[in-house]
N, C-alpha and C positions, 0 to 999 in steps of 0.2 A: 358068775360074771365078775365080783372084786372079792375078795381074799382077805384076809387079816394075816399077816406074821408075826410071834415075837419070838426074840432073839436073847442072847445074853442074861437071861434070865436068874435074877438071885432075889435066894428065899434068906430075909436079915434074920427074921422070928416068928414062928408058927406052933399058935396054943389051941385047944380047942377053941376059943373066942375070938384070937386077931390073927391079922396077915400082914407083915411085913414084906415088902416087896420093889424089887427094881428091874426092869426090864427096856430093850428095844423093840418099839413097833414099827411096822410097813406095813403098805397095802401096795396092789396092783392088781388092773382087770383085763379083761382079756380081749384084745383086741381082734375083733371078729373079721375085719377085712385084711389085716394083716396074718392074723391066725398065731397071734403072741402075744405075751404077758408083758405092759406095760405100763410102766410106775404111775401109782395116784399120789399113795405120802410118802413119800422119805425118810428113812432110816429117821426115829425122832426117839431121842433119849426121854425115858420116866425117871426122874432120879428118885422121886419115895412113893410107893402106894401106901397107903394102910387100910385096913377094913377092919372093923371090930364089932363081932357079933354079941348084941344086949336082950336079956327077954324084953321085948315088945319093941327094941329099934333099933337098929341099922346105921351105924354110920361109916363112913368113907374120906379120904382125902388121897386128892392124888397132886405132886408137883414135879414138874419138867423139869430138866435142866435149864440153868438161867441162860445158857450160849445159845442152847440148841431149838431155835422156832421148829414148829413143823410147816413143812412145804407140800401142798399139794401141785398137783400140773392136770389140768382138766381143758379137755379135747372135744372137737365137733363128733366126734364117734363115742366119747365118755357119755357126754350128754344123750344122746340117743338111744343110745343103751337103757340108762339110768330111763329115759322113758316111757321104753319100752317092757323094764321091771316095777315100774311105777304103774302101769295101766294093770298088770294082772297081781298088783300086793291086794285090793277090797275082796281077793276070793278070800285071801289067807290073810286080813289083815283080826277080824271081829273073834275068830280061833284064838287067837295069839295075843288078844291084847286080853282076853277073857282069862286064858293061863295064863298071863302075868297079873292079872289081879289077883287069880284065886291064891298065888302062889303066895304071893306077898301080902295079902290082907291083914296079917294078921303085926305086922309091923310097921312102926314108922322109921322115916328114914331120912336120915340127914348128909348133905354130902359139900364137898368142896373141891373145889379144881382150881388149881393156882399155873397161868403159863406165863412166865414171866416174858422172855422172849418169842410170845406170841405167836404167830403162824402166817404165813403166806400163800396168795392163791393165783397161779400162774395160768392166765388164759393162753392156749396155743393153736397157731393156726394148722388143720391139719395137712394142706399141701405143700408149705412151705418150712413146716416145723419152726416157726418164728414165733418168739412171745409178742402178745400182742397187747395184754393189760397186766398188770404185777399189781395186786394188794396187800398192801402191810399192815396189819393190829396186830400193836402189841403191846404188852401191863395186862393182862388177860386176870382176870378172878370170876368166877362165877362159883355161887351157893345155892343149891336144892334141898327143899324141907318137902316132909311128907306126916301129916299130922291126920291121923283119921284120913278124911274124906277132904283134904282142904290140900292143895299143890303153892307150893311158894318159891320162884324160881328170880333171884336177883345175881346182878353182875353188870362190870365195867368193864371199859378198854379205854386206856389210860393215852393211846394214841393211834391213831388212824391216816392211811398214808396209799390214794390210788395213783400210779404213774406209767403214762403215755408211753410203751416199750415199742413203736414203729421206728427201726433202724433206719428209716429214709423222713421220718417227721421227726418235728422238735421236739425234744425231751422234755415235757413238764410237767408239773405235778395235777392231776386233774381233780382230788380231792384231798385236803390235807387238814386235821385234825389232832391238838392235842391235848396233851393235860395241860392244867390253869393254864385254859387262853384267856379268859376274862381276868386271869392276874400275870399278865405278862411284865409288868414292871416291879413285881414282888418273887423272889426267889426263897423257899423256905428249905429245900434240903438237896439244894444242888442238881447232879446228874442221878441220887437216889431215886426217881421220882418211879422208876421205869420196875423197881421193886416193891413200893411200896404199897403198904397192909392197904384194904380197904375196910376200915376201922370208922365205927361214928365216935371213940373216942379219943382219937386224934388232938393233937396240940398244935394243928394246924390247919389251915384249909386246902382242900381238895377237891378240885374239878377234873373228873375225868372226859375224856373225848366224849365218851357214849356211856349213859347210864341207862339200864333196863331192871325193869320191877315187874313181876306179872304174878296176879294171885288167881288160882283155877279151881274152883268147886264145882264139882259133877252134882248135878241136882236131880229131881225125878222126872220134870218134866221139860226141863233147859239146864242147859251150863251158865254157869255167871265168871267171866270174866272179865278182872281189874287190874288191865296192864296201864305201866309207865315209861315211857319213852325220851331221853334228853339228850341232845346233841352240840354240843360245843365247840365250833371252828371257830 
């Protein structure tokens, strides 16, 4: 049903322990009533992967190009589908999640994902092929720790931006969110902000749009999580 592509594919440096690496991804699934392959992401630039293999832990970093957001376009017939692959994954979900435990047990893993120019998600209608809603985030950072038995997954989005795309209704913005809204009369590093590290030692202060924090221990007889949620318009 959807596909993975990459493209343009260059290896910078490969040792037995690291991967250097830049490539273009795409997706596209397969439109059943049509009976053709139609785009989900967009051609989206990786400017650096790295992955560097450690006895006992795993780390990662991957970052975009700063121009290039990724664009998805998601359809009344996308969605259906996606449902429809959703309803039979609990055959083949408890297999699969069971080999990626056993696979990886025995390491931890640390990762980061930087999209500076963020990504967008284009609702379209499918009689009229009209956009109907456009979301924009973008300042994108997100960190994953994996320590034993203990998941720790934090990240921001430095700006948040939903708008009204009906060609016959009034254009406006129907959710908009950014970095220091609560410091709107203090300016500390210009139009930087849209790059900027997500650093606690920082020489300035930093409000992003959306902050998330979630900590996840698998336990024997429940799971315990400890999520944080903050939203700044």
């Amino acid at each position: 049903m959807l596909r993975l592509m990459f493209s343009l594919i260059k290896i910078d440096s490969h040792s037995s322990d690291q991967l250097f690496s830049s490539f273009l991804l795409s997706s596209d699934y397969f439109n059943q009533k049509r009976y053709e392959w139609q785009p989900f992401l967009m051609p989206w630039q990786i400017h650096n992967f790295k992955i560097i293999f450690k006895p006992e832990c795993i780390r990662f970093w991957l970052k975009s190009d700063s121009t290039s957001p990724m664009k998805f376009y998601v359809t009344q017939t996308f969605i259906k589908q996606l449902k429809s692959a959703y309803s039979k994954w609990p055959v083949h979900a408890e297999d699969i999640v069971q080999e990626m435990q056993t696979s990886i047990h025995h390491y931890n893993i640390e990762g980061e994902i930087n999209i500076p120019a963020g990504f967008g998600i284009s609702v379209i209608n499918n009689v009229t092929a009209e956009e109907l809603i456009y979301a924009k985030f973008q300042g994108i950072q997100m960190n994953f720790c994996r320590v034993e038995k203990i998941y720790v997954f934090s990240g921001h989005i430095n700006s948040l931006q939903i708008d009204n795309q009906l060609s016959k209704a009034e254009k406006r913005q129907f959710l908009h969110c950014q970095v220091n809204a609560l410091k709107r009369g203090e300016i500390y590093c210009g139009n930087l902000f849209k790059l900027m590290p997500f650093s606690s030692d920082s020489s300035f202060s930093f409000f992003p749009a959306i902050k998330i924090e979630i900590s996840y221990t698998p336990l024997e007889n429940y799971d315990a999580f400890d999520p944080t949620f903050i939203i700044i318009m």
